[in-house]
C-alpha positions in Angstrom: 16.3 31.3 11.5 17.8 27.6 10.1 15.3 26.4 7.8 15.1 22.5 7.2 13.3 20.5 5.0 12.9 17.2 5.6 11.7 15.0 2.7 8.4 13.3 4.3 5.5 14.5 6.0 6.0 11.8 8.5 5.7 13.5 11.9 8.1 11.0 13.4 11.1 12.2 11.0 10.3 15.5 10.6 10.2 15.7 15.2 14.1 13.5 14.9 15.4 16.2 12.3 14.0 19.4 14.8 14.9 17.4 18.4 19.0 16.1 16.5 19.1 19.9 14.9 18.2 21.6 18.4 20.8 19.3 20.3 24.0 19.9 17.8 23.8 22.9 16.5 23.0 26.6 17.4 19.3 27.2 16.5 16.4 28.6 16.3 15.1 26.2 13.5 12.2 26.3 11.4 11.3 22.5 10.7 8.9 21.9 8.0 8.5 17.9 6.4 7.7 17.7 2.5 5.9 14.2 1.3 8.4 13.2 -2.1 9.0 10.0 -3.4 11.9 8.1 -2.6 13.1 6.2 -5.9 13.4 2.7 -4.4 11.0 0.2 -3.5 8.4 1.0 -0.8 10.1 -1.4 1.5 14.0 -1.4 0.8 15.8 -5.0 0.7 19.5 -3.8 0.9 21.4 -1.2 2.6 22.5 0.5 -0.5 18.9 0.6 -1.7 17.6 2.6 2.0 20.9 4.7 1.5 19.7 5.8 -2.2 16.3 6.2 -1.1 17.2 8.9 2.0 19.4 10.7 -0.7 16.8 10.7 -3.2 14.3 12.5 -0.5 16.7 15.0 0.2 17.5 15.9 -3.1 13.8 15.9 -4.3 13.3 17.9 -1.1 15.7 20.6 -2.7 14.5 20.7 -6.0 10.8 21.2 -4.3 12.1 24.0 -1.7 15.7 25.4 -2.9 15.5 28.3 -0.5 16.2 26.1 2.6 19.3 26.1 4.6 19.1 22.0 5.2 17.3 18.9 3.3 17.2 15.9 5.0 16.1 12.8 3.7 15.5 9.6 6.3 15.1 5.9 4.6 14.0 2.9 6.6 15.2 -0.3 5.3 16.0 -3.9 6.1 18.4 -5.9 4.9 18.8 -10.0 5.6 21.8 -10.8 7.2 22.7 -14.3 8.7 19.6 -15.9 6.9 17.8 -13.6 9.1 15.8 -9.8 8.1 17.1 -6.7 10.3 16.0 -3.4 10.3 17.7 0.0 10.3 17.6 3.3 8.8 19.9 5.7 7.0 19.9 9.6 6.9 21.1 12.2 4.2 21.6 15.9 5.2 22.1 18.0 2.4 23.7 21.5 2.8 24.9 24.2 0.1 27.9 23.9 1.0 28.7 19.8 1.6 26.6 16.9 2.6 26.9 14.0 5.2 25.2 10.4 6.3 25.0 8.3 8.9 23.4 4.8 9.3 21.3 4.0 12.7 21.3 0.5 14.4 20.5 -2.1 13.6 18.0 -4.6 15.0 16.2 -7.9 14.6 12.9 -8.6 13.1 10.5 -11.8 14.1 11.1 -14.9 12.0 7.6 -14.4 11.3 7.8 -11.6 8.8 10.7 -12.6 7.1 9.5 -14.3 4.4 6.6 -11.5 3.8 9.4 -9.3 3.9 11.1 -11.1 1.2 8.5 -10.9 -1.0 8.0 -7.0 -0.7 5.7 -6.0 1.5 6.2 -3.5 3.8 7.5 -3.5 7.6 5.0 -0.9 9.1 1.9 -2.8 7.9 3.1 -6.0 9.2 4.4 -5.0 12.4 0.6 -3.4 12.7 -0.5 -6.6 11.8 1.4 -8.3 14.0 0.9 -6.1 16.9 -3.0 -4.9 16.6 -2.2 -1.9 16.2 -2.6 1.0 13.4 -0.3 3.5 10.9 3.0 2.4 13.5 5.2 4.4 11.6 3.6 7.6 12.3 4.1 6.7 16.2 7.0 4.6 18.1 7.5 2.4 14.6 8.6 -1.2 14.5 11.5 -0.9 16.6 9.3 1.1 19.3 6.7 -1.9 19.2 9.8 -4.5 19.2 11.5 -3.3 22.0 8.6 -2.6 24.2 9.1 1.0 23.4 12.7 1.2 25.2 14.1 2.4 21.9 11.3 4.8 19.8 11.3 5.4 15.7 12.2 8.9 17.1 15.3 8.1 18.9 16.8 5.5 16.4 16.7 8.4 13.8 17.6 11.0 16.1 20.9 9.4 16.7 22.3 8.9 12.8 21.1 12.5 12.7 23.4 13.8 15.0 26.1 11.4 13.8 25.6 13.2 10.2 25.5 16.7 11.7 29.1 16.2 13.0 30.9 17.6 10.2 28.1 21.3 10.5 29.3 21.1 14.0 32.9 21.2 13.6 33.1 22.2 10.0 36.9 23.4 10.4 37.6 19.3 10.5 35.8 18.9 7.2 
């Protein structure tokens, strides 16, 4: 059995990692998240800074577990662009043997938020706010409330995810 540690106890990444893990590679897989800090700010500003935090999760995920087979760290970040904030995400799998990444879409946030945003707080709390509702991220997430839930937290990780698991599924390329 694959084991996989995935650097949060968030059951909306650790349920991407298991569902992108079952679609590209042979399993059966043994999924387990691990809450570890991330390193950067609790709501990333810049793409570089959401790219350091997923790597920071996976690697603090293997120096917490080293007897996994996988680590995967997911960031969630937003980054202005056009005078305006946009969300996205990056993922970091981490491997014995190499390591890979891939960046999810990217889409708009309310004119709203932005200048809350710019000032540091956080994009699940708000979009709660904004929305009525409670702990988002643990459920369909920002972009799940945004788009009416056409597009869940779920499935804009679980793409990137698969995108980074390209070079484990075809590792003669790589």
């Amino acid at each position: 059995m694959t084991r996989i540690i995935v650097g949060s106890a968030n059951p909306v990444k650790v349920q991407s990692v298991h569902r992108a893990f079952e679609a590209a590679l042979s399993g059966p897989f043994d999924v387990h998240g691990l809450p570890v800090p991330s390193g950067v700010s609790k709501q990333p500003l810049t793409d570089t800074s959401t790219l350091q935090g997923a790597v920071n999760r996976a690697k603090r995920a293997r120096e917490q577990q080293p007897g996994a087979d996988f680590w995967v760290g997911i960031e969630g970040g937003v980054e202005r662009y056009n005078g305006a904030f946009e969300a996205f995400g990056w993922v970091y799998i981490l491997h014995p043997e190499r390591s890979s990444s891939a960046r999810s879409a990217t889409f708009p946030l309310p004119a709203s938020l932005q200048q809350r945003l710019a000032e540091g707080e956080e994009l699940g709390p708000l979009i709660d706010e904004l929305f009525g509702v409670h702990n988002v991220k643990q459920r369909g997430g920002a972009v799940g409330m945004l788009s009416r839930e056409l597009v869940s937290r779920e499935a804009l990780y679980r793409q990137p995810l698969i995108l980074a698991l390209i070079p484990f599924m075809q590792p003669e390329l790589f």
